[in-house]
C-alpha positions in Angstrom: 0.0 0.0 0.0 1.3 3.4 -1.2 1.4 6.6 1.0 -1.4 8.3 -0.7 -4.2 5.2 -0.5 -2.8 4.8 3.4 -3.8 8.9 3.5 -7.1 8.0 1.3 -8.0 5.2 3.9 -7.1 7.1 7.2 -9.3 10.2 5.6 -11.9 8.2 4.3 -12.2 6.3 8.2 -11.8 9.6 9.6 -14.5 11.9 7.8 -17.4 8.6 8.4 -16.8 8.9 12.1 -19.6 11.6 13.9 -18.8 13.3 16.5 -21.5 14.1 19.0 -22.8 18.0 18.8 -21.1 20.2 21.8 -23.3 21.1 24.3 -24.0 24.8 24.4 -23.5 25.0 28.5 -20.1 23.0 27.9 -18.0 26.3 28.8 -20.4 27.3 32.2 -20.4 23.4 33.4 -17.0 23.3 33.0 -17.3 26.5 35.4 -19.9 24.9 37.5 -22.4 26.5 36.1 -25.2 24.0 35.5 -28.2 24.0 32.3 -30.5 24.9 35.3 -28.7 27.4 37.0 -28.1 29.4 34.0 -32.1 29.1 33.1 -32.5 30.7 36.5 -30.4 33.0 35.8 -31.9 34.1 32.9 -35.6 34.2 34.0 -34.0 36.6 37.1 -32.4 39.0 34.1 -36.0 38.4 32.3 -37.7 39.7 34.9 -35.6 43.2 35.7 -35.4 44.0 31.9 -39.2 43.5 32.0 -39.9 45.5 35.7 -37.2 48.4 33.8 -39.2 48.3 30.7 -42.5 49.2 32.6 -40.1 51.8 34.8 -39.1 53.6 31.8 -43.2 53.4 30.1 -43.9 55.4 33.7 -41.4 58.3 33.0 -42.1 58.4 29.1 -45.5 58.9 30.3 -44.8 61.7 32.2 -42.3 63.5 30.0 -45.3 62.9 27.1 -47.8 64.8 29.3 -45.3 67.4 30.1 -44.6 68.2 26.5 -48.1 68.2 25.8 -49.2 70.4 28.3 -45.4 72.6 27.2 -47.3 72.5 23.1 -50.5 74.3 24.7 -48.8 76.5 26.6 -46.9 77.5 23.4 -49.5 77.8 21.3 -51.6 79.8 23.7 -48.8 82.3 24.1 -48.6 82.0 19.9 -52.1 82.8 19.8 -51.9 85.8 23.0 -49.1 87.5 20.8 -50.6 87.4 17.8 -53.7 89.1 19.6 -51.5 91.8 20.9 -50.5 92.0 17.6 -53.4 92.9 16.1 -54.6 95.3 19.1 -51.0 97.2 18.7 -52.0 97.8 14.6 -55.1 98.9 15.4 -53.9 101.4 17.9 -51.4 102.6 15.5 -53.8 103.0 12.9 -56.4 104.9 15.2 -53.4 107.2 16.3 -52.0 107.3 13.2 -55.3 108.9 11.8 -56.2 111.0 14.6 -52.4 112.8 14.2 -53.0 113.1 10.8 -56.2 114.7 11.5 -54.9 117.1 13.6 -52.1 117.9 11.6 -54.7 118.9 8.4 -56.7 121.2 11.5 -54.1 122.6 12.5 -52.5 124.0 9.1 -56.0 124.1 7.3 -57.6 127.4 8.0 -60.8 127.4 9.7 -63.9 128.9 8.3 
């Protein structure tokens, strides 16, 4: 038998031979870390991400109200300033035509 049909033979032998599938836990049982402990630990960590998720839905809440109640406010004072707006054109224009008015009176002669 030649060198290459002994390699064929040993890597023919060698590829029909299954090995069993490595446990995912391998690594933490090595540590002593067992399937079950981990699954503890897991449904712990479940159950604070969950109790933080409902933590932070209670402080979006609050921050939504706020900037609602910050948009009103907003858009009232929009709406105020706009108003004053209006009443300060108004009162220019009335005192804007009463000084005109009096300016025509005053260099107009009288009859």
């Amino acid at each position: 038998m030649t060198n290459q049909s002994k390699q064929e033979a040993t890597s023919n032998t060698t590829s029909n031979t299954v090995t069993p599938p490595v446990s995912p836990f391998a690594a933490f049982t090595a540590m002593g870390v067992t399937p079950e402990a981990f699954a503890d630990f897991a449904r712990d960590q479940a159950a604070r991400v969950d109790q933080w998720m409902k933590d932070i839905a209670v402080y979006e809440a609050a921050v939504s109200e706020r900037l609602k109640a910050n948009a009103e406010q907003i858009s009232k004072l929009a709406h105020d300033s706009m108003e004053y707006a209006a009443q300060m054109s108004a009162q220019y224009r009335k005192q804007f035509t009463d000084t005109a008015r009096r300016v025509v009176d005053s260099i107009a002669p009288k009859a």
